[in-house]
Each structure stands twice: as C-alpha cells, then as structure tokens.
C-alpha positions, -999 to 999 in steps of 0.1 A, spaced: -150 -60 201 -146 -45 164 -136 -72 139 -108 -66 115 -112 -74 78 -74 -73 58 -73 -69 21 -47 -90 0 -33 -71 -34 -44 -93 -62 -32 -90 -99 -50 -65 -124 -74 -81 -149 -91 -106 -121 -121 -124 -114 -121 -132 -81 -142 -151 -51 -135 -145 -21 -141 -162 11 -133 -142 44 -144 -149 82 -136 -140 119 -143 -157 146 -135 -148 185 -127 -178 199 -118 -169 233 -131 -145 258 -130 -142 295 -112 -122 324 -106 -89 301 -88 -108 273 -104 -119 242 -84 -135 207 -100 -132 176 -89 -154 139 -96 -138 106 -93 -147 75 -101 -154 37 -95 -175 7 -97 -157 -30 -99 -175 -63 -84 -149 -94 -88 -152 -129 -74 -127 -150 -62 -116 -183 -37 -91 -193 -48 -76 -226 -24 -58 -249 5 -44 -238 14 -6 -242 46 -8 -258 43 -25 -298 21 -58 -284 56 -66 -270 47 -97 -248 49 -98 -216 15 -86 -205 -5 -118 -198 -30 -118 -229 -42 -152 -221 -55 -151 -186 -47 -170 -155 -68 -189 -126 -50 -184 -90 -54 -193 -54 -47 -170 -28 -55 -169 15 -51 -151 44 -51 -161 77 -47 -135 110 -51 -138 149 -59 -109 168 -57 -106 201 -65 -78 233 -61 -78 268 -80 -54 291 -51 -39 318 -77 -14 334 -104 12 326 -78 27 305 -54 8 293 -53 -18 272 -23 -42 254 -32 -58 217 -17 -78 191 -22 -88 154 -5 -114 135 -13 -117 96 -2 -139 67 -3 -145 31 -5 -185 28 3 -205 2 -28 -216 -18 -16 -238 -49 13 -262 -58 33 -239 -73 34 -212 -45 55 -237 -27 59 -235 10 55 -193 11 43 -181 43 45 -144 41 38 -117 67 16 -86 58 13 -73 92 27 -85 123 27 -61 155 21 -58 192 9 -26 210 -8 -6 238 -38 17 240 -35 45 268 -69 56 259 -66 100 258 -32 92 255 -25 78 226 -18 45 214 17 33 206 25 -3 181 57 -18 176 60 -40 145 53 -45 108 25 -25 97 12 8 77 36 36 73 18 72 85 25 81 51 1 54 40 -26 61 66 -31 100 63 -20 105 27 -26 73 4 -54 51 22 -84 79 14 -79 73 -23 -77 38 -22 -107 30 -34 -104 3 -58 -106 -33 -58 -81 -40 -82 -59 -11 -92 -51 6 -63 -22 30 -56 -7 26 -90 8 66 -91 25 62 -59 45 30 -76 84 28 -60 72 60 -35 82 52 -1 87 16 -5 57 -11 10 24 1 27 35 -22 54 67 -13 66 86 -35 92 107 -27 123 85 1 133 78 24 166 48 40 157 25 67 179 -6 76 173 -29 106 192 -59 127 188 -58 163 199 -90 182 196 -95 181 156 -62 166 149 -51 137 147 -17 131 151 8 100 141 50 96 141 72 66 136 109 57 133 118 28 115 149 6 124 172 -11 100 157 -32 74 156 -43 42 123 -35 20 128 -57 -5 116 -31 -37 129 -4 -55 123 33 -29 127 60 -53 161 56 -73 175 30 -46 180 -6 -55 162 -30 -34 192 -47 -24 202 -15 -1 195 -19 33 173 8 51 195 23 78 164 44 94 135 65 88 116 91 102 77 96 93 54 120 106 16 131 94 -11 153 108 -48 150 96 -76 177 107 -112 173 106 -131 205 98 -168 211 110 -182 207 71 -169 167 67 -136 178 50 -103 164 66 -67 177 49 -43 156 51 3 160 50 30 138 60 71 138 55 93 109 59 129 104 60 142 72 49 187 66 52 206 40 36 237 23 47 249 -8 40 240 -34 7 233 -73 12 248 -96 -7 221 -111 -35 235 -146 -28 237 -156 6 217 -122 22 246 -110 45 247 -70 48 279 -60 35 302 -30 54 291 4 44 312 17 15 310 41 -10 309 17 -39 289 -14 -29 261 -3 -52 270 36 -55 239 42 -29 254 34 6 250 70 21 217 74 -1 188 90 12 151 96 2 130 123 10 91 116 9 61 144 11 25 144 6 -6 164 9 -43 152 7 -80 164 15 -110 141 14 -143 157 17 -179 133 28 -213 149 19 -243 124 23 -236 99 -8 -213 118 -21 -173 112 -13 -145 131 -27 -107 125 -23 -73 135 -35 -35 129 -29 -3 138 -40 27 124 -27 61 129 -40 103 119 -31 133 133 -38 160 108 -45 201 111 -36 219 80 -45 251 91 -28 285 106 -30 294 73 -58 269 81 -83 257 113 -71 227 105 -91 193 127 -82 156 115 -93 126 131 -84 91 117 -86 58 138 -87 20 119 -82 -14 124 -82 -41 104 -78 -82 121 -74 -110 98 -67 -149 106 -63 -175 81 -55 -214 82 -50 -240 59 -30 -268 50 -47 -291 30 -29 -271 -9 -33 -249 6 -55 -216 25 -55 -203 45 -84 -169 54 -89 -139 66 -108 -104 78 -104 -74 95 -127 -39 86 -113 -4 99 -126 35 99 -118 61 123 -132 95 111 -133 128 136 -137 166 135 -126 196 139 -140 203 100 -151 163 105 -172 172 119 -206 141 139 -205 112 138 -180 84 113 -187 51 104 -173 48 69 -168 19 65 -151 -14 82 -164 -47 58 -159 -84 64 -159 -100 40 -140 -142 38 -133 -162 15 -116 -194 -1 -100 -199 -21 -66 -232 -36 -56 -242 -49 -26 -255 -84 -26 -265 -84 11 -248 -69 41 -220 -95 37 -218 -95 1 -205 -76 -26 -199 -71 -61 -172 -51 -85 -171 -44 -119 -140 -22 -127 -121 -7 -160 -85 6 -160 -71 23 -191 -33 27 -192 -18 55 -216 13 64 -198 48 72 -216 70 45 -227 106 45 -211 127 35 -239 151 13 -217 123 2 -198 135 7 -164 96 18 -153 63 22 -170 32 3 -180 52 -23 -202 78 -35 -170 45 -30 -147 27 -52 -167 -4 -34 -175 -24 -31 -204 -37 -5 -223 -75 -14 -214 -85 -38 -182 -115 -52 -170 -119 -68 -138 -154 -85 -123 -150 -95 -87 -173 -112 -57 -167 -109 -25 -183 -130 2 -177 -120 42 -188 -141 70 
C-alpha cells in the first residue's frame, strides 16, 4: 500500500527540520489504516522590505514549531472496488498557537478501478492538480504568481471525479456552499461561496510531454457577519459582491527528458463584483520552472509573475515578479537537503492593497532547510 507524504506551507526566509513518519498500524480482512505525520522546526528572517525599508517584513528572524498529523485509511470491497479515507491536520506546536487544530485535507471516497475514482471532501481543487502542482517545485516559495487566484489549494465541500481515458486524463468537481476564508480575485473573504464548477484535462504525449488546461466557475451569494459568523440574506449591498462571480482559466505543459524536467503554467481570473459595485479586476500569471538531476543533487530555478488590471486599478501593475534558484541534495534515501534564493522586484501598489510589501516579502531571501522522512 503506497504511503502518503503531505507538505505544510511554512513562512519564506526558514530554516527548518523536519520530522515526518507513517506507520500502518492495522491490516487484515481487505482493510488496512495508515498514520502520517511530521514535526518542523522554522527559523527565518525577513530581510528588507520592498517598499522604503517600511517595516513590516520580519528583519530579525523568528524560531517556530509546526506538525502534522494524518490517518489514512482503505478498505478492499472486491477485485475492483475499493472505499478510502484521509484525515489531515495542522496541530498546534507552541504556546502561542493556542488550541488550533486545523484541517488541510479531510475526505472520504471510492475507487471503481477503469472507472474512475470519485472523493467527496476537502481537498485539491482540479485547478491545482493539472495546472499549478507541476510547477510547484519549491520548498519555500511556492505558488507565489497565482496569489488570491482561485482561492485555497484545498478547497472544502467538494464532489470530485477523477478518470483516465487512453492518454487523458480527465478530472471535474462542483463545490457546495462555503466560505474560503481569503481574498478570490476581487471578492472579500467574508463572501460566502454559493458554488463552483471546475473541470481540467491533462494528455500525455509519446515524447514525456503532458499539456495541461482547466476552467472553474466560482458564484457568490450571501456575506457572513465578521462577528458572530452567521451568513446574512443575499442582498445587493451587504458587501457590494453578493451576485459576484469569478471566472478561473489556465494552461500548462510539463515536459521530462532523463535528468532534465521542464514546466510552465499560466493561470488567470476574471473578476465581477456585482450589480452594487459593478467593479471588474482581472489577473494574469505565469510561473516557468526547470530542474536538472545530477547524481545526489537537484538544480533548480523558477521566474514567477502576476499582472493585475480593472477598472477600480488606476493603472495596471505587476505585483509579483520573482526569480527564485535553488539546490537539493540527498542525504540518504530518507533525507534531504535545500538551499533556496528568492528575489522580489515586483511593483509597489501605492495603497497597498497587494504586492510584496502587504505579502511580506523581501527584496532578497535565503532559505536552508533539512528534511528527515521515516
């Protein structure tokens, strides 16, 4: 039975150490249950900030705790068909995390084999899967141009399906009401998620080259109040985005040749507040990475940028442009190490409503990380 290793998104500037294991603890009759997890130790420092040496970036560094704990669990039905589940958790790891336990990915499904496999849940959005996850290469910065696209990689109160046919591979979910909890294009986070509709097909060519699109629909209804969390009656005015809606498409290719790997993705959204505001954004990114074996080592580097334009943005503006190279060595087969620099040069939004200065980044980043996996 294949073990499942989860990554947790740790600040930029880190030095971590990282514990993870899995462990099958049970196994008999067809049905097997596995626990996962790992505990990370961070320390990392900020640098300057790209706006004046405004503060705000952490230029002093930091020491956190972080862990992860999952159960997985699978139950053979017949030669066919089989019924899973996967349960996994952010933990609090110091005093001043408090009593958090938060979800990453919590779902329940069934494999029919030929036929497809179909999860119900929290987990990865298609959009994330065929488009995003092939450039996702780095430790520490990862996904930075697709910042307030689409919303969480994990996205809750999901039906997804998932197929192969021939060379394709094929994947479609609709997404009940929710509430994200982050800024999706230009809605506020306090707008609750109606529905959405995701689709994405990936085909493998003969030559190790796979291209890649997907299009989601994501509707808005109703708002939440910020004190007590009740949703509040759809109206035209609650936050001037009740009958908003946000349109997300991307395209990608990855291509594999021996030691050589090669991948790129754009992904973009098309924002309509509503009839209140009637206000329009429209966000463009790219993001190329390229990577090559060498013996224990892995070389790699990336260039990622977001365009921003709409008819509430003065004048269009890139804030997100970053270079980012780096190094991993293998220690053993269950032990790894990064070395990783990030460069930051994207344009400053005067009201500061998004770029590096409210992301937090720096104009130049180094992270060292270890990674140990049992």
């Amino acid at each position: 039975m294949k073990k499942i290793f989860l990554a947790l998104a740790v600040p930029a500037m880190s030095v971590m150490l990282s514990t993870a294991n899995a462990s099958e603890i049970y196994k008999a009759d067809g049905t097997s249950l596995d626990i996962h997890g790992y505990l990370q130790s961070v320390l990392y420092h900020g640098g300057q900030s790209t706006y004046k040496k405004v503060d705000g970036i952490n230029s002093t560094g930091n020491l956190s705790m972080y862990s992860h704990f999952g159960i997985f669990g699978e139950t053979r039905v017949n030669d066919k068909v089989s019924v899973f589940s996967d349960s996994n958790w952010n933990v609090a790891s110091q005093t001043s995390d408090g009593s958090r336990f938060y979800p990453l990915r919590i779902y329940l499904g069934a494999d029919f084999g030929d036929n497809g496999v179909v999860t119900v849940g929290q987990l990865y959005n298609p959009i994330y899967t065929a488009i995003v996850r092939p450039t996702d290469l780095f430790d520490q910065w990862p996904k930075e141009a697709q910042l307030n696209i689409l919303g969480h990689s994990n996205q809750s109160s999901q039906i997804d399906y998932a197929t192969k046919v021939g060379r394709f591979d094929l994947e479609t979910s609709v997404q009940f009401r929710n509430k994200d909890g982050v800024n999706i294009g230009g809605i506020q986070k306090g707008t609750v998620l109606d529905n959405a509709y995701t689709g994405a097909l990936v085909y493998h060519t003969r030559i190790g080259l796979n291209l890649r699109a997907a299009y989601a629909r994501q509707n808005f209804g109703s708002t939440v109040n910020k004190q007590t969390g009740a949703v509040i009656p759809t109206t035209a005015t609650t936050l001037g985005m009740s009958d908003g809606k946000v349109d997300t498409y991307g395209l990608g290719a990855n291509y594999s040749h021996r030691k050589l790997y090669l991948a790129f993705a754009y992904l973009g959204s098309t924002t309509d507040t509503g009839q209140a505001t009637k206000n329009k954004l429209h966000i463009n990114s790219y993001d190329l990475v390229g990577s090559y074996n060498l013996d224990q080592y892995q070389l790699y580097t990336g260039y990622a940028i977001q365009h921003r334009n709409g008819n509430e943005i003065p004048k269009a503006y890139t804030p997100i442009r970053c270079f980012k190279v780096g190094v991993k060595y293998a220690i053993t087969s269950n032990s790894m190490a990064w070395l990783e620099y990030s460069g930051n040069h994207g344009d400053v939004d005067q009201n500061h409503a998004f770029d590096d200065y409210t992301m937090g980044y720096g104009k130049n980043e180094v992270s060292l990380s270890a990674k140990y996996v049992l």
